[in-house]
C-alpha positions in Angstrom: 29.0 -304.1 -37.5 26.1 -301.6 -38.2 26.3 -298.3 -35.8 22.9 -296.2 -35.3 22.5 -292.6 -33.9 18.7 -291.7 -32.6 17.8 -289.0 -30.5 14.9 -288.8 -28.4 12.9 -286.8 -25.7 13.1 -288.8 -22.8 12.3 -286.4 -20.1 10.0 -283.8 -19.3 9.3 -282.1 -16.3 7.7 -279.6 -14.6 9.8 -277.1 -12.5 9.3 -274.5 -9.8 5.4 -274.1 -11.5 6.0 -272.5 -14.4 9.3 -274.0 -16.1 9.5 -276.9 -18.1 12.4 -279.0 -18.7 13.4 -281.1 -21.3 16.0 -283.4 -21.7 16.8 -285.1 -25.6 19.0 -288.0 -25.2 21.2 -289.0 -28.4 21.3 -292.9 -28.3 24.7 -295.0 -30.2 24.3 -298.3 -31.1 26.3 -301.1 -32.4 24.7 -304.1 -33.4 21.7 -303.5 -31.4 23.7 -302.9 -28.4 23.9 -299.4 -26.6 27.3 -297.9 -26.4 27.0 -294.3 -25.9 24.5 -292.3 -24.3 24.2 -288.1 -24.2 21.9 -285.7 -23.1 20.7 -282.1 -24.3 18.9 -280.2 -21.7 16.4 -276.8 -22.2 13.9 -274.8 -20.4 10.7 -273.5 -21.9 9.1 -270.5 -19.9 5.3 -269.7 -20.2 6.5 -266.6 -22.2 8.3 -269.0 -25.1 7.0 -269.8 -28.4 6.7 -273.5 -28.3 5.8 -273.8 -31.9 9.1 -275.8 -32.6 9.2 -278.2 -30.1 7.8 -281.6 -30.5 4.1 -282.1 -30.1 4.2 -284.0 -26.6 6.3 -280.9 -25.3 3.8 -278.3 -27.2 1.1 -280.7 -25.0 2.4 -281.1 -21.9 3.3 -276.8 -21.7 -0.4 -276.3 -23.0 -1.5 -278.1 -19.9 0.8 -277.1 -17.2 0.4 -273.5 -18.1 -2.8 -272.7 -17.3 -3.5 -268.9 -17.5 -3.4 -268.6 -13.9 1.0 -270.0 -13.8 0.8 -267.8 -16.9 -0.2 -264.6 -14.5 2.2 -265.7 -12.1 5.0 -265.7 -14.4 4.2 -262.7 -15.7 3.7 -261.2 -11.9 7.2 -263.0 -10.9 8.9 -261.2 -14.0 7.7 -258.1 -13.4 8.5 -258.0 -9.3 12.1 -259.2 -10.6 12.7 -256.2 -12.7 11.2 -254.0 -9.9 13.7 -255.4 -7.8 16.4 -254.8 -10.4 15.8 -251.1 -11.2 14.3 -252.1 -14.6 
């Protein structure tokens, strides 16, 4: 009976523009056979450094934020700290 522990991204997506999320699952198997199954979740914001994350998350992020969604963030944090007094 041979148990085996991977983990792998298994989800990215794009949210509200500028947010990525990313989900790592951690895959248990006996004998081939799935019997456990979790999940890690994160968000990366435009203003991260993604140097740490795996390459297909460093791509997709490269893509998605364009320097336009990069502006925006940057316009969205800035009108939130406005709002908060900061």
């Amino acid at each position: 009976m041979a148990l085996t522990e991977r983990t792998e991204i298994d989800k990215i997506e794009i949210v509200d523009t500028w947010n990525i999320q990313v989900r790592q699952a951690t895959v248990i198997e006996r004998d081939g056979q799935q019997i456990a199954k979790t999940f890690h979740r994160w968000v990366l914001t435009p203003d991260m450094d993604i140097s740490d994350q795996e390459q297909k998350v460093q791509d997709i992020a490269n893509a998605a934020w364009t320097p336009e969604v990069k502006a925006a963030y940057e316009a969205f944090k800035a009108e939130q700290a406005s709002k908060l007094g900061a």
